[in-house]
Structure formats: structure tokens, C-alpha cells
N, C-alpha and C positions, 0 to 999 in steps of 0.2 A: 495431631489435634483430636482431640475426645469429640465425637459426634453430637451438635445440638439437640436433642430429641424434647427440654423441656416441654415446650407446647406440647406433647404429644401424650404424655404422661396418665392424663383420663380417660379408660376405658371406655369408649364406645361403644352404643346400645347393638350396632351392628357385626356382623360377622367380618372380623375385619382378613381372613382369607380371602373374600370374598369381590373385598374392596379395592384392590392392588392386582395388578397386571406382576405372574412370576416373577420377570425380573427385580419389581418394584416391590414384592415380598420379599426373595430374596435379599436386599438393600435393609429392608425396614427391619430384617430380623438382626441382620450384622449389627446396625446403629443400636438398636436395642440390647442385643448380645452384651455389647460392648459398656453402655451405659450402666447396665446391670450388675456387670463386673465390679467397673467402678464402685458403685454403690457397695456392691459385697466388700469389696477390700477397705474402703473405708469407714463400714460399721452400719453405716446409715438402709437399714433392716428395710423401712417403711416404702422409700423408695425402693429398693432391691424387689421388693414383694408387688408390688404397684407396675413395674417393667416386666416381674416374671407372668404375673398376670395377661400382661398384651402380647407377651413370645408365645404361652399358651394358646392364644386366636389366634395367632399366624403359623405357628406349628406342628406338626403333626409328624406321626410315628409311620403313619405310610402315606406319604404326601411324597414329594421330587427330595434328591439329595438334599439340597441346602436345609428343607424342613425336618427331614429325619435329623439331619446334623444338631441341628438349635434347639431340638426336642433334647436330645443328650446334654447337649451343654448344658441348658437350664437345669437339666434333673441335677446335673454335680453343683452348677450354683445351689440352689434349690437347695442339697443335700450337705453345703458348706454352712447355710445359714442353719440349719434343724443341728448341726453339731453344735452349735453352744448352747443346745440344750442335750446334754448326753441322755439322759432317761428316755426325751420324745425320739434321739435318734435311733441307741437300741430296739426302742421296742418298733420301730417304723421299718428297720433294718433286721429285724429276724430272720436269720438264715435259715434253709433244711439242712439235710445229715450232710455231711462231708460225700456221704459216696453217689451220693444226689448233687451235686456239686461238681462234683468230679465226671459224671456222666455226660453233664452238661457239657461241661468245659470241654469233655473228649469228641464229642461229636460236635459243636464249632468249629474247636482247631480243624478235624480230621476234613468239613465243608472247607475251611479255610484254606489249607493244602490244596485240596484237589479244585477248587474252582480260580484259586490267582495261583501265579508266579512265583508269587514272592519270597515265602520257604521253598518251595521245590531250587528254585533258584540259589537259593546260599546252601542246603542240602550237597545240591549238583559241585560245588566248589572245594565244601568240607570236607567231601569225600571222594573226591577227584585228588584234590592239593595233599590229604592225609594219607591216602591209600598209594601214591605215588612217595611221597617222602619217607615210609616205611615199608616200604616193599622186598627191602632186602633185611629186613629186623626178624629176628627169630621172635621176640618175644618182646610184645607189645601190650602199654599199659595208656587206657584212655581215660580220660576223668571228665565227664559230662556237668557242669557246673547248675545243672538245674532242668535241662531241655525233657529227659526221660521219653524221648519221643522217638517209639518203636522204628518209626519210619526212616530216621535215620540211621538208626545202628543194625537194623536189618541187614540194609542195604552197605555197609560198610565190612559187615561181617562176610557178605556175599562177596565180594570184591578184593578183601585180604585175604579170601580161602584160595580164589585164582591168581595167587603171586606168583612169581619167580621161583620162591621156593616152598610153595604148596603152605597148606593152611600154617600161619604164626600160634604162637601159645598167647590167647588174647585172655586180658584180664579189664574190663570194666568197671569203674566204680561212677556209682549216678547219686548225687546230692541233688536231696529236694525233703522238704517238711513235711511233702504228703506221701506216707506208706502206702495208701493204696495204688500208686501211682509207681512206687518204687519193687511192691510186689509183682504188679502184672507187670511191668517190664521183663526184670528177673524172668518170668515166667515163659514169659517171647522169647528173650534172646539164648537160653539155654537149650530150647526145643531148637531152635534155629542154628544153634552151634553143636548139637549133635547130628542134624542133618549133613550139616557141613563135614562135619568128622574131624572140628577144629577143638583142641585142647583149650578151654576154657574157666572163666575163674568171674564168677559176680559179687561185686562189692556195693551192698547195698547201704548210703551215707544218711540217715534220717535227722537231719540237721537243716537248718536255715544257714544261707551260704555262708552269711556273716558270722556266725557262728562257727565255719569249718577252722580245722588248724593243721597245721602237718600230719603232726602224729594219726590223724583219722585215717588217711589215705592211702597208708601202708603203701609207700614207695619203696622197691626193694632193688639191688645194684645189679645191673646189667640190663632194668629192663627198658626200654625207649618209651619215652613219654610223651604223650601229648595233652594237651588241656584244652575243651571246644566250650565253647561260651556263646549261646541260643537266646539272647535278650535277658538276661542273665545279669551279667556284671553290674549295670547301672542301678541297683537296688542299694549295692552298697557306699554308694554316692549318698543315702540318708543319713548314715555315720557321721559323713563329713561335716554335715550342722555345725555339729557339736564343737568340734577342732577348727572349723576353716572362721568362724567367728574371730576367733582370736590367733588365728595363724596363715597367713596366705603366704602364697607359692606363684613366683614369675615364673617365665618360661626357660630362663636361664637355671632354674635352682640347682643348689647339688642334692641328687637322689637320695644322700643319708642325712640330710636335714627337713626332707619333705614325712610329716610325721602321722599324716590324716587317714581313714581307713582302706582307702581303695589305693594309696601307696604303699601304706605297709601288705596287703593281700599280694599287689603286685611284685613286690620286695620277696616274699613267700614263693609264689610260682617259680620267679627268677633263680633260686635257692635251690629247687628241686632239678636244675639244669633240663629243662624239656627241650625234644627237640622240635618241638610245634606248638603254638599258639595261635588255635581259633575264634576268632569272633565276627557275633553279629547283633548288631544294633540300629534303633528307631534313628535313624538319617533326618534327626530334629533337634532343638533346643527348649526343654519343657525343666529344665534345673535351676530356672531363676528364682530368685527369694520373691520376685514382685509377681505377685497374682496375676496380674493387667498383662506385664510381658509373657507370662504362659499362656494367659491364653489366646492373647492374640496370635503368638506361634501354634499354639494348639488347631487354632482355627483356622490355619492353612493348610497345617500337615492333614490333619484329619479330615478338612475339605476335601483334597484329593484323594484318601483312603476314602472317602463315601460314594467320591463322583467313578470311582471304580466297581467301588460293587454296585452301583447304579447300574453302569454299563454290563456288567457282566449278568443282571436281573433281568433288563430292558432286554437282551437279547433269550431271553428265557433258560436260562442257565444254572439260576436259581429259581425255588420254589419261596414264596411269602412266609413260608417258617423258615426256610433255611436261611437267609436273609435277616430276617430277625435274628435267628439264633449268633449270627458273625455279627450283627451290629451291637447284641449286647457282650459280646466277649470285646469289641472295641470299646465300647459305651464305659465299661468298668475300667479302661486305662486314663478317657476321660473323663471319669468322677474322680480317680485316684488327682490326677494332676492339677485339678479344680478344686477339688475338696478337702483333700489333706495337707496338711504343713510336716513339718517337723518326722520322727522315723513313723509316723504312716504314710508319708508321699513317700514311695518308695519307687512309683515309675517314674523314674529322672534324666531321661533320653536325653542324652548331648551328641553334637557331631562330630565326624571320625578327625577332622582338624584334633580337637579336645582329646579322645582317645589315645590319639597320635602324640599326642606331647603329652599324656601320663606312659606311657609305654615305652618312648626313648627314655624319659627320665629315670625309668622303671630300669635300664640296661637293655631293653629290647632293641628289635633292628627289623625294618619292617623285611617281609621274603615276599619275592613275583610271584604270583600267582601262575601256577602251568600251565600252561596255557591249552594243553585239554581241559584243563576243570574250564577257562572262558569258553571257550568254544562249546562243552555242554553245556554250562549256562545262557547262554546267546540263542541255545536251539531250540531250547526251552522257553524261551519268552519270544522266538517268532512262531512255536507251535499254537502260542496263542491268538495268532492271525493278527492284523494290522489294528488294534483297537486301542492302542496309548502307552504300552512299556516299552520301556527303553532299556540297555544298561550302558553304564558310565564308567571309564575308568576314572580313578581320583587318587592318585597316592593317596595313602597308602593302599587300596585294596579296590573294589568296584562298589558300585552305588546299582540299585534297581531303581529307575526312577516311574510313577507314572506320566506319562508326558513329558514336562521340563520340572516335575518336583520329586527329589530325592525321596527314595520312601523307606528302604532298608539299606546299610552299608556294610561290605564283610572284607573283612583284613586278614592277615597271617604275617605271625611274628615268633622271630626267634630271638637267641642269643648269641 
């Protein structure tokens, strides 16, 4: 049932934070949240602008979770309406340089890592589950689907150099669209694989995923493969628009009539016979066509991803910019799922159910996780003291939840 807010609709001469007991702000900004959605998705501007109006008195950028939250939302409502005018949106949206952008984004992530769980946690599994599945391989080829992130292939290079039979001939190729991000890797892990004293080979892919094809990857016979997939995959779920309009797929289908893009990619990896497939993904449903259903989904998943870094703020853990800085590297996933349609929504987070039934169909077959990689995962999330992580088993793979809400899910599958 769509929340009645009519009557409320007239801006009030007063400070209406002011006016509401937390709780009852809290409430008033959902109701509104929600109304304003509405309004977005069904055209009607005037209202839309009239509701974002009163979320702007009741929320605020550093105010408690829920108002940082409604602050976001609004900005991607907000910035879904200024898109049907593309001129006021460019020029409202002017970026700086790429490597301004990129600096940003490195020092987010790298606060992100170290103050949750939640990468170090799938991290701990990757390379626990991979470094054990290849341990006896002379010569290992990994393909990074986008992640580019030092901190894991560091620590993976560390760990295949102490095998069984002393450092592997590791060959890395890293797909991502941003060069500067695929130079300084490169840069790390060569330094870091001469230390080791590990024969080594960097393949550096500057392509957008959807864009990769075989031939780039230069897969060569005898060497053991793997493919890790970092929030990654679900990008290429935009494709699907296009195909799933006019062509759907039951859960029974047969794999060579499923024709959409993230079957045919998956059809591709299966081809290259790997002997490992990692992934991890938003432990959410934000791939609906209807506006309203995302964000209503939106607005629980990322409640919970707020009401964490609350806690981990409130206990002083974070600093007021570093805070900001992780809420806007979140903020941009939800303007992305709010504000875009069609191949600009491109963060299109579904759950590992979903996953799971493109990846059987694909020829896959889910593989247990070893249960050292759980056990280092699990120690990792009580080092963080008793403050709300959990982790979940769930075939196929585990779940990091905060409290009872799933928040990241990480699998491994073969053939």
C-alpha cells in the first residue's frame, strides 16, 4: 500500500526536523521517500519537486543514518528528474580529471576495507579457496574481471609463493576501462613478484568487461585458470534490456537457447575450461524494470549498509570526512540504481539464488568452500567485536550479513 502523505504535501514555514521526535522523522522521510518515487516514475515533476522539497527539511548529510540515507536517495531521485533535461544535467554533473576521480575512489575503497568486513571477508575466501585449489599447478593464469585491487593479488601472490612446490609461473591479466588503475597495479604486483622471486607475466586488458572477448585473454594450453569476479559481473546484466524484452528464460531452460549477454559471457568462461570461478556480489535485488521495486529494495539494503557505518562512526572509528568519503562511494551506487534506466544502470545487484540458476545453466556446478578459507572468514568478522556481522552459509557459497540482512554473497564454481 503506497503511503498517504496527501495532506502533507505544503511546505511548512517551520523547521520541520525540528518538529518530529527521531523516530517519527525517520517514518516521515520513508513515507515521503516513497511517495516521491512514485511521483518520479510516473512523470508527475511538480509533485516529485514539492515532496523533495520536505525530505530536504527533514534530511540532512550529517544528521543519524536514516537522514544521511534520504539525503542520497533524494540526490538520485533529484538527479533522475534533471536527466530529462540532458544539457541542465551535464552541466550540473561536471566531472574533474579521471586521475582526480580515481584518487577519490582509491582512498574510499582502501577506508572501506579497513574499517568493515566486508571485502576483507570475501578477500579471506578468494584466496584461501584459490590458493588451495592451485597449489600443486606449476603455472597459473588468473583473470581479474574488473577488481584491480592491490590488496588482493598481493596477498595471493604472498601465499602461492609458500606452496608445495615453491613459487608457481603466475601470469595475471586485470580488465577494467581505467588505465590509470591498471598501470599502478601492474606496478605493485611486479615489484611484489620480484621480491617473491616468482616468475611472473602481467596482462594488462583496457576494455569495459562487456566488451572483453576471448581472444584478448590470451589463454595458453597447460596453464590452470581461474576467473575472480569483485562486483563485477552484474554490470553486464544492462545488455540484457535489450534481449530479455523479447526473449525470456525459465529456470528449466536449455543453456544453448539462452541467448542474452551475461549467458553468452558465461557460455565464454565455460569454453575456456577454468578450474575456478570466483565471485562476489551485492546480496540484493535492485535489476527490476519498476523504479518503485528498486527502490524500495534499495531502501533496506542500504539502510543496513548506513546503519553500519553509523556504528562503526559512533564508536569513533571513523573521522567526519572519512565517513563522507564511504558514503559518497555508496551514494554513487545509489544514484546509479535510481537514476539510470537502460545501459547507464549498470549497478544491477541480484541474489545468489539468481546467480545460481545462471551458472548451473551456464554448465557450472557450485564447489564447498574449504573450509579454512570459512574459518578465516569467521575470524575476521569476530575481530570486529560483537557489533552486528554475522556470516551465513546459503548454498551456493556464504553470505556476510549485517545483523539478519544479507549484505555481500561469495560463491565458487566449477565445471
Amino acid at each position: 500500500m503506497k503511503p498517504d502523505v496527501t495532506l502533507s504535501l505544503t511546505p511548512p514555514s517551520t523547521n520541520l526536523a525540528n518538529s518530529f521526535k527521531p523516530e517519527e522523522n525517520g517514518v516521515k522521510l520513508i513515507q515521503l521517500l516513497l511517495t516521491c518515487a512514485n511521483h518520479a516514475s510516473s512523470g508527475d515533476l511538480n509533485r516529485a519537486d514539492t515532496c523533495l522539497h520536505r525530505i530536504s527539511q527533514l534530511a540532512s548529510a550529517n544528521g543519524d543514518s536514516i537522514q544521511r540515507l534520504a539525503a542520497r536517495f533524494a540526490s538520485a531521485l533529484a538527479n533522475r528528474i534533471v536527466r530529462r533535461w540532458p544539457g541542465v544535467y551535464k552541466a550540473l554533473n561536471h566531472s574533474g580529471s579521471m586521475s582526480t576521480n580515481l584518487g577519490w575512489a582509491r582512498l574510499a575503497h582502501s577506508k572501506f576495507y579497513k574499517s568493515f568486513p566486508y571485502m576483507a571477508f570475501a578477500y579471506a575466501v578468494f584466496s584461501q579457496t584459490l590458493v588451495q585449489s592451485m597449489s600443486w599447478d606449476p603455472v597459473i593464469h588468473i583473470i581479474d574481471m574488473g577488481s584491480g585491487d592491490p590488496q588482493l593479488w598481493v596477498s595471493i601472490l604472498e601465499k602461492l609463493a609458500q606452496g608445495p612446490i615453491g613459487p608457481p609461473q603466475v601470469k595475471i591479466t586485470c580488465v577494467s576501462d581505467n588505465k590509470i588503475l591498471l598501470e599502478d597495479l601492474g606496478i605493485t604486483l611486479c615489484k611484489e613478484a620480484k621480491v617473491l622471486d616468482m616468475p611472473f607475466r602481467y596482462n594488462p586488458l583496457n576494455v569495459k568487461l562487456m566488451d572483453l572477448t576471448q581472444d584478448m585473454l590470451d589463454v595458453r594450453h597447460g596453464e590452470a585458470l581461474a576467473f575472480v569476479s569483485i562486483l563485477n559481473l552484474h554490470v553486464l546484466l544492462a545488455e540484457d534490456d535489450r534481449v530479455d524484452k523479447h526473449f525470456r528464460v525459465n529456470e528449466n531452460s536449455n543453456p544453448i537457447t539462452e541467448n542474452n549477454k551475461m549467458a553468452q559471457f558465461l557460455r565464454m568462461l565455460r569454453s575456456m575450461s577454468p578450474k575456478l570461478v570466483l565471485i562476489v556480489e551485492q546480496e540484493s535485488d535492485h535489476n527490476s524494470t519498476r523504479l518503485v521495486d528498486r527502490f524500495v529494495e534499495g531502501l533496506h539494503y542500504y539502510s543496513a549498509v548506513f546503519d553500519s557505518i553509523d556504528t562503526t562512526f559512533t564508536r569513533g572509528e571513523l573521522s567526519d570526512e572519512e565517513r563522507i568519503k564511504i558514503e559518497d562511494m555508496v551514494g554513487k551506487e545509489i544514484s546509479n540504481i535510481v537514476a539510470c534506466e537502460g545501459l547507464e544502470r549498470v549497478e544491477r545487484h541480484e541474489r545468489i539464488k539468481k546467480w545460481a540458476g545462471r551458472f548451473l545453466r551456464a554448465g557450472f556446478k557450485p564447489v564447498n568452500l574449504w573450509f579454512e578459507a570459512m574459518e578465516e572468514a569467521k575470524l575476521i568478522i569476530e575481530s570486529c567485536g560483537p557489533v552486528g556481522y554475522k556470516v551465513v552459509t546459503h548454498r551456493p557459497g556464504l553470505m556476510i550479513c549485517w545483523h539478519d540482512r544479507p549484505i555481500f554473497s561469495v560463491s565458487a564454481w566449477i565445471i
